[in-house]
N, C-alpha and C positions, 0 to 999 in steps of 0.2 A: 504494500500500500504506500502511496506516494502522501506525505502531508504536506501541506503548507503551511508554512510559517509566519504567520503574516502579523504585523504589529499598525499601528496606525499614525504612521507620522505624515503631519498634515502639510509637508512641502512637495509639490506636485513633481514627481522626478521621473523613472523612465518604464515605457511602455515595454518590455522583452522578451520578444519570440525569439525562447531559444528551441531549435532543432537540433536536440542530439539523442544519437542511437546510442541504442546497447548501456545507457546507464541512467544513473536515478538524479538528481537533481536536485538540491535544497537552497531555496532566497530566504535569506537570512535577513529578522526583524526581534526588535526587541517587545515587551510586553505591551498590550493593545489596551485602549479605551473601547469598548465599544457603544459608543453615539454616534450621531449624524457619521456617516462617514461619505467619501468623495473619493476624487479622481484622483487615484496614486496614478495610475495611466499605466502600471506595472503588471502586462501580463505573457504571461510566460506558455510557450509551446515544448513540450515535450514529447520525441516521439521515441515510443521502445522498440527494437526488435521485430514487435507483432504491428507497428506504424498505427498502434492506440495512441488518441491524442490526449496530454493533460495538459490544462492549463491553470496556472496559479493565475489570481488577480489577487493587486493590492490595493488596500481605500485610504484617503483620506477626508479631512474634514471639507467641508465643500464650503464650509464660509471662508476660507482663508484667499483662494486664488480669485483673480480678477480674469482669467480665462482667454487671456491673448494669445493670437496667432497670427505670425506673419510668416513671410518668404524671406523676406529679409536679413541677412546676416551679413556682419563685416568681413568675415573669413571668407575661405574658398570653397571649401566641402562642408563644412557645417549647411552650406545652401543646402545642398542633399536632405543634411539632416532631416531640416524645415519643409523641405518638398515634400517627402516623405511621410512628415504624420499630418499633413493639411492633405495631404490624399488619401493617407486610412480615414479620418475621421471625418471626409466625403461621402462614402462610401459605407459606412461600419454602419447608420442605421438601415439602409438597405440587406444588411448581412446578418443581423442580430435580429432586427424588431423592433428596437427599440429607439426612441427618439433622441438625440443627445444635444439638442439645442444650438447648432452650429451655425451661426452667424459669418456670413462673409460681404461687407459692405466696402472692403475695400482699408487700406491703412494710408495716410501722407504724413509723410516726417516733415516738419516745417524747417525753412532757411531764414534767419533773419537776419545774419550776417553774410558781408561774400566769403570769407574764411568758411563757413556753412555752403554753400554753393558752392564753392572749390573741393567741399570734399564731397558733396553729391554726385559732381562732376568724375572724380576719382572712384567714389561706386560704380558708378555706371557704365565705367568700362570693363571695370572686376566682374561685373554681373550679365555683361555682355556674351559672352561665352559660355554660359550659364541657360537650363531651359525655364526661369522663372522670371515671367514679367515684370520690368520696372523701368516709371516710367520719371525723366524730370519735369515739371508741370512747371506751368506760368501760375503768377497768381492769382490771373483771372478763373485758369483751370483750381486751383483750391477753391478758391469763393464759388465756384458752382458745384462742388461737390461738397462743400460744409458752409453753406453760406451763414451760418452764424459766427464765423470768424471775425474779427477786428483787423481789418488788413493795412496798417498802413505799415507795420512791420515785416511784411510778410515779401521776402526776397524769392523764392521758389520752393515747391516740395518735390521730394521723392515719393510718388506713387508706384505702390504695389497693391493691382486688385485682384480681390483673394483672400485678403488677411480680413482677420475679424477678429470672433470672439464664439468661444462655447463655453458651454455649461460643464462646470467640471464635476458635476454628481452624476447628472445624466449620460455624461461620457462613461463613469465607473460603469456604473450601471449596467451599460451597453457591455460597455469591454467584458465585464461579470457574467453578461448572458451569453456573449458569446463562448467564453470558456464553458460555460455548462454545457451548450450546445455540441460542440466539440467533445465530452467525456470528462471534461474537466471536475477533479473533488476542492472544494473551498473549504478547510477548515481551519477556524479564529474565532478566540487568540490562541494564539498560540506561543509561549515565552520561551527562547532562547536562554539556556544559562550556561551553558560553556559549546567549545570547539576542541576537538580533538583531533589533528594531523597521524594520517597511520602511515606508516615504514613504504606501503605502495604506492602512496599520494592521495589515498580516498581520505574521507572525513568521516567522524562523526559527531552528529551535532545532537546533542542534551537537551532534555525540554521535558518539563514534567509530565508528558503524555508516553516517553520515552526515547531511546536512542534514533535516530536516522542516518544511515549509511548512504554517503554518498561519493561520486565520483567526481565531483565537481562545488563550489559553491560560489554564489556570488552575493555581496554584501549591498544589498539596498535599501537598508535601513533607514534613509533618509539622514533628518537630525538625530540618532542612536548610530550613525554608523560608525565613531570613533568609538562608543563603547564595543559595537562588535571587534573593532579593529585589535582593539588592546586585549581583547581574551587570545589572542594571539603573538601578542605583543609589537604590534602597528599602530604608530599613533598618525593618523589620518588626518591630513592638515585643513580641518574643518571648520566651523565657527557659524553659531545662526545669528542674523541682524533680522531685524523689528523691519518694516513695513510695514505703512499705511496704505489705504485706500477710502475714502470716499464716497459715498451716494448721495446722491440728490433727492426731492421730492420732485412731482410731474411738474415739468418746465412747460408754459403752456407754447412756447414757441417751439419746443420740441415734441409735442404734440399733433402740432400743425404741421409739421413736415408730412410728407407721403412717402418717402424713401429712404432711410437709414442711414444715419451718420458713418460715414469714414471713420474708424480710432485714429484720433491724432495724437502726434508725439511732438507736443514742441520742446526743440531739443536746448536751447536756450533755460529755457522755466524750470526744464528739465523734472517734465510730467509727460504722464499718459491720460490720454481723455477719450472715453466711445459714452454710447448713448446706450442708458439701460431703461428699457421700458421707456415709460418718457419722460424719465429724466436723464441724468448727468450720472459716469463714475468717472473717477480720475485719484490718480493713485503719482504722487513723486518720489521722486528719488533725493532726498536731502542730503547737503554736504558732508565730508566725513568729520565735520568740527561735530556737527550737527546729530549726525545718524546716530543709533543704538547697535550697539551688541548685547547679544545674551550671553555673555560669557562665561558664567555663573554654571553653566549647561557645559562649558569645557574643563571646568575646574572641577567641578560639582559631579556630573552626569546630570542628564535631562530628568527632573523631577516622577517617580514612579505615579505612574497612571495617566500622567499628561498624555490627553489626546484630543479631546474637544475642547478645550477651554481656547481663550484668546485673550491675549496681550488688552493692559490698559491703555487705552488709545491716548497719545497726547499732539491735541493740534498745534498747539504753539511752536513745537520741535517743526510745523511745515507748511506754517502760515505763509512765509514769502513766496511758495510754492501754491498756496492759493490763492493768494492776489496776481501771483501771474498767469494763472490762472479763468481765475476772473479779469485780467485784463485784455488777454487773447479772446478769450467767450464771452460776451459782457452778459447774456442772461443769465450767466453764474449768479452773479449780484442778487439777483433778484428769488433765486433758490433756496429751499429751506434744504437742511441736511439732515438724512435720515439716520444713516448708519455713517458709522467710522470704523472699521475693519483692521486691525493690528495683531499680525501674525509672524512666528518665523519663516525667513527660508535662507536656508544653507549653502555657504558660499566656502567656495575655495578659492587660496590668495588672486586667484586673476579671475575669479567669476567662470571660469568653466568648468566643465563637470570633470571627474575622474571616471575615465573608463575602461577596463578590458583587465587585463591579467594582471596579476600586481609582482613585482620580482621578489626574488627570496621565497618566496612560497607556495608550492606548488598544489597548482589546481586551486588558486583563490582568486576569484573575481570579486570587481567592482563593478558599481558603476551608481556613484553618489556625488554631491555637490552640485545639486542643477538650481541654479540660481533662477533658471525661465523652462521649468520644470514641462507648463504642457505642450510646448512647443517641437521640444527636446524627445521628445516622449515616444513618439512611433518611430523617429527613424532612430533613433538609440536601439530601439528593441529590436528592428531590423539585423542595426549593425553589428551589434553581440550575434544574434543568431546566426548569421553567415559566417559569423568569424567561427564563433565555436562550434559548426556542425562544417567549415572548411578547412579550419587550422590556419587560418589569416585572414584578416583585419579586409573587407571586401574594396576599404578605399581607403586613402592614406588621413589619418585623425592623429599626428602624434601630439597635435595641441590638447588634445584630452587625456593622454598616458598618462596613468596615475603616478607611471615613475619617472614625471617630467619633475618629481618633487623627493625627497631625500633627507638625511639626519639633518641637516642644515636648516630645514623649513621647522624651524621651531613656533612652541603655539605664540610668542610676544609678534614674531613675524608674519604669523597667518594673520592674527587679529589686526594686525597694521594694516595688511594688504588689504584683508577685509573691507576696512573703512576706506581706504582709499578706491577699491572696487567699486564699491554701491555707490562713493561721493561722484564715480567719474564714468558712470552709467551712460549719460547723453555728452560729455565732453567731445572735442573734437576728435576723429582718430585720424593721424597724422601716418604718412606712413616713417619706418626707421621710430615709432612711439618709446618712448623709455617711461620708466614711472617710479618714483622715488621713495617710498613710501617701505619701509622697514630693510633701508638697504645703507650700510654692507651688510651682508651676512656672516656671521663666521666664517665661510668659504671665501677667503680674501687668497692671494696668489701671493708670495712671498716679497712682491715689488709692489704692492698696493699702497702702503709708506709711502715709498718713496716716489712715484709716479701719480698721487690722485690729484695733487695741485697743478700739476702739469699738462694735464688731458681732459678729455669728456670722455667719462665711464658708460661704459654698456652694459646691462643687465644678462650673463649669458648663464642659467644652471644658477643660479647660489654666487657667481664669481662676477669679481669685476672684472673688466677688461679694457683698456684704451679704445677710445673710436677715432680720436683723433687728435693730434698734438698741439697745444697752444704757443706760440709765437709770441716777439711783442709787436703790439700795432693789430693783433686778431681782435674780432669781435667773441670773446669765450662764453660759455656755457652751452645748457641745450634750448636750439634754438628751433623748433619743428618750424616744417614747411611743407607744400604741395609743389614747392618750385626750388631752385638751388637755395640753398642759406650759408651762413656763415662758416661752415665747415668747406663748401665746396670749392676755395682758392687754397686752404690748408693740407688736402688731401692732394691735390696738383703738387703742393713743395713735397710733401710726403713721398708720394709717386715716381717724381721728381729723385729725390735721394736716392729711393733703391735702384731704377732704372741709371744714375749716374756715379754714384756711391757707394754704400753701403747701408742699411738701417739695418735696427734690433725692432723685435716684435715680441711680447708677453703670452706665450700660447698658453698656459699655464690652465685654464680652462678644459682642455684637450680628454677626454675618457680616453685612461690608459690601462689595460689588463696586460698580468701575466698568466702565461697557459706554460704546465710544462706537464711531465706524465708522462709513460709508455705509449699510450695513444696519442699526445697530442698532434701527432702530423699528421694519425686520421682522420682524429676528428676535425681537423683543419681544413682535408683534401675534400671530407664530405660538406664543410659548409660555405667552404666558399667557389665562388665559378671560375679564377685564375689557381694557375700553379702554386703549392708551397714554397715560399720562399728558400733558396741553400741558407748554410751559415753564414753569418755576416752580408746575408743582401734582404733587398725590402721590396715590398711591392704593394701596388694598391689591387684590392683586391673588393668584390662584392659579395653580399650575402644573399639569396635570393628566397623567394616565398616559391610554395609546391608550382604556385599557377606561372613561374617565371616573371615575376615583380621584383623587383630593386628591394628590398626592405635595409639594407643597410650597404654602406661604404667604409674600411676600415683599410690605412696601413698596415701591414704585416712584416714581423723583421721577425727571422730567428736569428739571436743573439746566441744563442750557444746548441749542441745536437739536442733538438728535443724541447728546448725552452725559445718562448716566442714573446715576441713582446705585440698588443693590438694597440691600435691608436683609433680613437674614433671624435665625431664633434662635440664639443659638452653636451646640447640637447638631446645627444642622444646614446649619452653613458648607459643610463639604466636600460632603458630599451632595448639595446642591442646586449648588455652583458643578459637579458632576461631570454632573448631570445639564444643565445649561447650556451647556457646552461641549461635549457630545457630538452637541448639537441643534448648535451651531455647525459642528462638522466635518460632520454628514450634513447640512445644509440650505447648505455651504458660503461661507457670512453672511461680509462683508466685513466684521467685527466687534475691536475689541482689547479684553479682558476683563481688569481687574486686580483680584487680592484685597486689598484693601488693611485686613485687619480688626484686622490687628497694629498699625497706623500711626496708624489715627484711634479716638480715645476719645471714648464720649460720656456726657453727663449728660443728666438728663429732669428737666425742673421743673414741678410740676402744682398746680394747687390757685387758689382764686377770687384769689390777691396774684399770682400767676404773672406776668403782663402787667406788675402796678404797679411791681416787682422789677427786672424785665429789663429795663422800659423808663428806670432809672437807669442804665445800663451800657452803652446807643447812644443813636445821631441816630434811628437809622431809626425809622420813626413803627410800633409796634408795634398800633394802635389794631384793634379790627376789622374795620373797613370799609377798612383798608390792610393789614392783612394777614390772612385770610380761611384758615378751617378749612381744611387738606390742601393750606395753601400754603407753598413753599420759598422761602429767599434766603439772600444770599451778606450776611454782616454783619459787624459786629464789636462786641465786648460787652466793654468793659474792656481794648479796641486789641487786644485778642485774636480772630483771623480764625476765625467759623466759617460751615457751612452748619449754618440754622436749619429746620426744618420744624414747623409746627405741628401737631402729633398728639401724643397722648399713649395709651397702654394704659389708663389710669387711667378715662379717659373725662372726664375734668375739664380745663378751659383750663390749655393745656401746650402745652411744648416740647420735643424733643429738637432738642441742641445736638452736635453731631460736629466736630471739632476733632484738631489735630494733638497723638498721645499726649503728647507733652513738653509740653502749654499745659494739660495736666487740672487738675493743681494748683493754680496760677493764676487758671484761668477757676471750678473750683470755691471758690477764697477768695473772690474777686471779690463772684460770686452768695452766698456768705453773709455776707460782707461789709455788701453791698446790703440784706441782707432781716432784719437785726437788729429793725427796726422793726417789719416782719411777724409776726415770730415763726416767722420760716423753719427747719426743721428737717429731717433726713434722714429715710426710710425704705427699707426693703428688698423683696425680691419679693414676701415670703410678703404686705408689703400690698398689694402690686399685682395679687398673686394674688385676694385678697378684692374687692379695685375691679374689675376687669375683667369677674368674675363677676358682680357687682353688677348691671356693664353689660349681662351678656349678650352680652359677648365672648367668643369661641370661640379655643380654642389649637386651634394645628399640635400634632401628636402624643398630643390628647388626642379633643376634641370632631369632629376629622378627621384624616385621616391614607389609607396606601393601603388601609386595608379601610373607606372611605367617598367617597360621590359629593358634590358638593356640593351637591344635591337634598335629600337626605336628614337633611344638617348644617344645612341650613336658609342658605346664601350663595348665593340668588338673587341677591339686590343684587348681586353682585360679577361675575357672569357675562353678560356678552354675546350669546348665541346670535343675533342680529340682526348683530354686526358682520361686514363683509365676512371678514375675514382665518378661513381655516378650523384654526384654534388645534388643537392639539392634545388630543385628546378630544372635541371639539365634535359629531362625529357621533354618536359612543356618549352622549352626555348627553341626544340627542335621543331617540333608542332608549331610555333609561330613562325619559324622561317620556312618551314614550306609551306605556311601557309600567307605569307607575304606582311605587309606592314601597310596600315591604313594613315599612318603619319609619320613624321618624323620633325629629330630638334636641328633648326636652324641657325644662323649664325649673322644676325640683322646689323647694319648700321641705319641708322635710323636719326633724319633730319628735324630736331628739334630745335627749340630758343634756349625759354629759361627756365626747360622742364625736362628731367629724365627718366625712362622707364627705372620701372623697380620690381617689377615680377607682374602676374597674372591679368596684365592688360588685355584687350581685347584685340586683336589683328585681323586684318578687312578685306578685301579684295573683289573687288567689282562691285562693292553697294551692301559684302555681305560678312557676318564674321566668320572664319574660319580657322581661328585658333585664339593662340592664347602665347605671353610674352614666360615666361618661369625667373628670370632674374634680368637685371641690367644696369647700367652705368651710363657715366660720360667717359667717354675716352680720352687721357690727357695725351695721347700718342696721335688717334688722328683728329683730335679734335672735333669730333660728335659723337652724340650718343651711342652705343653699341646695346644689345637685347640678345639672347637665348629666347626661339619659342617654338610651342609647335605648331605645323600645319600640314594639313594633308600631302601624302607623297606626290600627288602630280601636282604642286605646287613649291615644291622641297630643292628647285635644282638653282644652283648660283646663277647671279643675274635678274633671278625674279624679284616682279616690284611687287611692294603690300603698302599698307598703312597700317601704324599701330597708333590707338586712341590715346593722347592721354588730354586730361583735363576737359574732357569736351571736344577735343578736338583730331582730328586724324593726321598725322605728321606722313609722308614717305618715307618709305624704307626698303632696302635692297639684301637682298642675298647674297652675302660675299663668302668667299671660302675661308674655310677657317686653318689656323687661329689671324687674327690681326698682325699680331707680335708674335715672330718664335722663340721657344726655350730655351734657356741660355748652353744644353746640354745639344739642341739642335742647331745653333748657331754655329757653336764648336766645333761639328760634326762637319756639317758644311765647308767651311775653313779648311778642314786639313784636306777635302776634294776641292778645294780650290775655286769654291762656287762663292758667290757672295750673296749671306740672307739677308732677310730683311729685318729692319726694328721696329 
């Protein structure tokens, strides 16, 4: 018998068909209220062996949520997400019976700044390549879809119609019946009081109705999921904040309408406002001077029994929220106020959810912290279920990894972010966004001393990291923009230095494992799709998913027979050590795996002095015919022990230097020390970012990731399909090449002003979109913008013209062959054949 565990926490989080064979199942909840209960939106498909279907539903209280639904999202696939359950819950009272109250009058986000209309403008090329309508509207178009607006502020909106509003009891409801229909058993409450991990990976989970043996478990507990976490010993970087909402009495001007208000969002007031019945709801988002935390619930544990009660409503904490309110609407004024509605909902440090496998611990899911819980709700449940009945992730989400977060995310730090989450809900979003708010973390890099008066710090994992170097006479700090700002003449010097110079760069961020063991060169050959590296050489190497997707990019060096060292991007430390080790338990690899990315810091030293530099600092004969592109050693530089490997991002003769954190300092005086003569100088990513592109290097998480093959990124080079070892993905990669490629990544210069791409633009040709930009730059080399994107293969060959959108507008752009710039390792090469490259 299958139970359900179901507890009642009233923040609306995720809907989850999961589909898995051959085992049993348990969603884990803490003890239940049971009153009014509503739309957890959480329900789960089980299929066994004999393809019976169960389905678990979860409730909650149905006063808490205000019931919004849009298409709408800043991200890229999170669109997905939103597409997704605005199309089950189309559909679901046709499939059920039941009515679920679903409203779709359309949504307008209002502009009333051009800084606002510059980032409309910036959506709507993001969303261009996208299949969900959105439109930017005049104001005369707002005024006649909500004509009780106040428009003399009113600059332009983003229209998406489609979006509304449901009911989020009758949605349960629905979802409830439909599991019954289906075979489904519902039984609650049901109390959770311990978790037990057994030797196989299965679980069993405790509950005074008795034990339950499962193969799997996922924690969606809502506000209790840090206490599930911690009977485990997971402390879940969680935190609930207070929210209000709002009603009206019958406005008689919204009465008299005949057609249904748009929910608008002015993002300025920074509220939400739709038409209930006839009147008003409108619910804001107050500053984080402002906003509440329940923190008491972190410290504490969330009070036993709580499940229908609600928060004491206080309006004064969101008055200036409703005089702005009332100033956009003016029949506000005129409204009496029926309810005031003050609930939790649970937020994690950036406001997105955590989802999917969690690392260290096998066979435990999440998928909690949904701050816009019904929206989230059907295609979360989706995405879990194809992931866990295909053994990956169906589109690339690593902005939701629960292991985008680590020992470093401590609760003073959640609660920071928290606040500054909620305060910056309708804030502009910039792209290159940084956000200050409980930073540094513990995870500082050994140069953060000494380097943070000097630079603009980037948020990358827990670490800081230089973006860009301050000068005198620079305009410093952070200074967002939709168009070049004050970093963009600083990166040019930066650029500038390595292409003529020398510079250091702080990689120190970098996930680094070691793998050693009897097996580690199997397990190595099975998981990735190039060659194992010999002793003392290095390579980049990928990790691929069953269906031949990209899931990961990591450096590879065997440092000694047998022992290997991995390098991967901070964002995607835990991700990829999680998927590393999972291959080890099911391939059962006599392997020992350490993360050591807290311990060892590293510098990267690039540019044509690099060599003259370093080789002040040791014996070892640095020349190149002694030490050769993509080769490792063990040295010492200034009596300071590091492993050296020759590679750089930059593409120019370089090193990264990895070394014990406590020697960063040290080995960084050293090296500038050394290079006074040079004219050694630092720079940060945003130049590495420019170099790389240069090269016709390709980022993890931009130019591939899991919704790309490596066929289609264009890293033949790196793929073996000749080697014995049958790697993972290796068969499906073969199936996609005879069965050909519907696109491919290009290599754009692309004519703009005083605007450059930055990733996931829209790209046009003949009137129509057909693709999409993945990363890009200015080029300080030929002096215009350059783009990585894809487009259809009969439009993929050099020479071809496009246009790629930014700001509103369509700039030309040409297909050129890549790279722009060659490698300092291909220049060289060239040279001694007596050819002359190019720079």
């Amino acid at each position: 018998m299958l139970w359900s565990i179901l507890p009642a926490p009233r923040n609306v989080e995720s809907l989850v068909q999961m589909l898995l064979y051959y085992s049993t199942f348990t969603l884990l909840y803490s003890p239940l209220s049971p009153a009014r209960y509503c739309c957890q939106n959480f329900l789960t498909l089980l299929r066994s062996e004999i393809n019976m279907a169960h389905f678990l539903v979860r409730y909650l209280n149905s006063t808490e949520s205000a019931g919004l639904t849009t298409y709408f999202h800043p991200g890229i696939n999170l669109k997905k997400i939103h597409y997704y359950s605005i199309k089950l819950y189309e559909k679901l009272e046709e499939e059920t019976g039941q009515a679920v109250g679903f409203h779709q009058p359309g949504s307008i986000r209002i502009a009333s700044t051009p800084t606002r209309v510059d980032e409309f403008k910036y959506q709507m090329t993001r969303n261009g390549w996208h299949s969900t309508e959105q439109y930017l509207i005049t104001p005369e178009k707002v005024q006649e879809l909500f004509p009780l607006l106040k428009m003399d502020k009113v600059l332009a909106g983003l229209y998406n119609p489609g979006d509304g509003h449901i009911d989020p009891y009758s949605l349960t409801m629905a979802l409830a019946a439909g599991a019954r229909k289906y075979g489904a058993q519902i039984n609650y409450p049901v109390q959770v009081t311990n978790l037990k991990s057994r030797s196989d990976g299965t679980w069993e989970v405790e509950t005074p109705l008795g034990i339950i043996q499962a193969k799997r478990i996922v924690n969606t507990a809502g506000f209790w999921a840090r206490e599930i976490g911690k009977m485990i010993g997971l402390q879940h970087p969680l935190i609930p904040v207070h929210h209000q909402y709002v009603v009206t009495s019958t406005i008689p001007e919204v009465k008299a309408l005949k057609t249904e208000l748009p929910v608008i969002r002015d993002l300025e007031g920074s509220y939400y406002l739709r038409q209930e019945r006839d009147g008003l709801l409108f619910g804001p988002y107050e500053s984080e001077e402002k906003m509440k935390l329940q923190d008491s619930w972190v410290t504490d544990g969330v009070p036993p029994g709580f499940g229908k009660e609600l928060f004491e409503s206080d309006l004064d904490r969101i008055m200036e929220h409703i005089e702005a309110a009332m100033e956009m609407v003016p029949v506000l004024k005129k409204a009496d106020i029926v309810n005031t509605i003050a609930g939790p909902i649970t937020y994690s440090p950036d406001i997105l959810p955590m989802v999917g496998p969690h690392q260290g611990v096998r066979n435990y899911w999440v998928a909690i912290g949904f701050g816009y819980g019904i929206i989230h709700a059907g295609g979360i449940g989706k995405y879990l279920s194809d992931w866990i009945l295909e053994g990956e992730p169906p589109f690339d989400l690593i902005e939701l990894d629960p292991n985008r977060y680590g020992k470093w995310t401590t609760t003073e730090y959640t609660a920071a972010k928290a606040r500054e989450s909620y305060g910056f809900n309708n804030i502009v979003g910039y792209p290159k966004e940084e956000r200050f708010a409980g930073r540094p973390t513990e995870r500082t890099s050994g140069l953060y001393d000494l380097l943070k008066s000097k630079c603009s710090m980037g948020f990358h994992a827990g670490w800081e990291q230089p973006h860009w170097f301050y000068k005198p006479g620079d305009e410093t700090g952070y200074k967002p923009s939709f168009r070049r700002t004050n970093w963009f003449d600083p990166v040019g010097r930066e650029y500038k230095q390595v292409m003529e110079k020398v510079g250091v760069i702080d990689l120190s961020p970098f996930g680094k494992f070691k793998v050693k063991g009897t097996d580690s060169v199997k397990l190595l050959d099975h998981l990735f799709a190039n060659v194992v590296p010999k002793v003392g050489s290095t390579n980049i190497s990928h990790m691929l998913t069953p269906r031949g997707k990209v899931y990961a990019e990591l450096t590879v060096s065997q440092l000694y027979p047998g022992e290997f060292m991995l390098i991967t991007g901070s964002g995607s430390e835990l991700h990829d050590l999680r998927w590393i080790e999972e291959e080890v338990t099911r391939g059962g690899y006599k392997v020992d795996i350490e993360n050591v990315t807290d311990e060892i810091g590293v510098l990267g030293v690039a540019g044509p002095y690099a060599r003259q530099i370093l080789q002040k600092l040791t014996r070892e004969d640095l020349s190149d015919g002694s030490f050769k592109f993509l080769q490792s050693k063990q040295l010492k530089l200034s009596d300071i022990a590091v492993t050296a490997i020759r590679i750089s991002y930059t593409g120019e003769l370089g090193w990264e230097l990895y070394h014990k954190k406590e020697d960063s300092v040290a080995l960084y005086s050293a090296i500038m020390e050394a290079g006074q003569k040079e004219g050694i100088d630092n720079f940060g990513t945003y130049a590495l970012n420019a170099l790389r592109l240069e090269k016709g290097f390709r980022a993890w998480g931009a130019e591939m990731n899991c919704d790309t093959n490596p066929w289609e990124a264009g890293l033949e080079y790196f793929v073996k399909l000749n080697k014995p070892a049958d790697f993972t993905g290796k068969q499906a990669l073969k199936q996609i090449k005879e069965k050909g490629l519907k696109r491919r990544l290009v290599y754009l210069t692309v004519d703009t002003d005083n605007v450059d791409p930055e990733g996931n633009e829209s790209v046009w040709h003949n009137g129509k979109v057909i693709g999409n930009t993945t990363s890009g730059t200015f080029s300080y080399s030929a002096q215009q913008s350059l783009a990585f994107a894809y487009v259809p293969t009969e439009l993929s060959k050099v020479g071809q013209k496009l246009e790629v959108e930014l700001l509103g507008k369509n700039y030309p752009a040409t297909i050129i062959q890549e790279p722009l710039v060659l490698t300092e390792p291909t220049r060289m090469r060239l040279q001694k054949k007596g050819e002359s490259p190019k720079i």
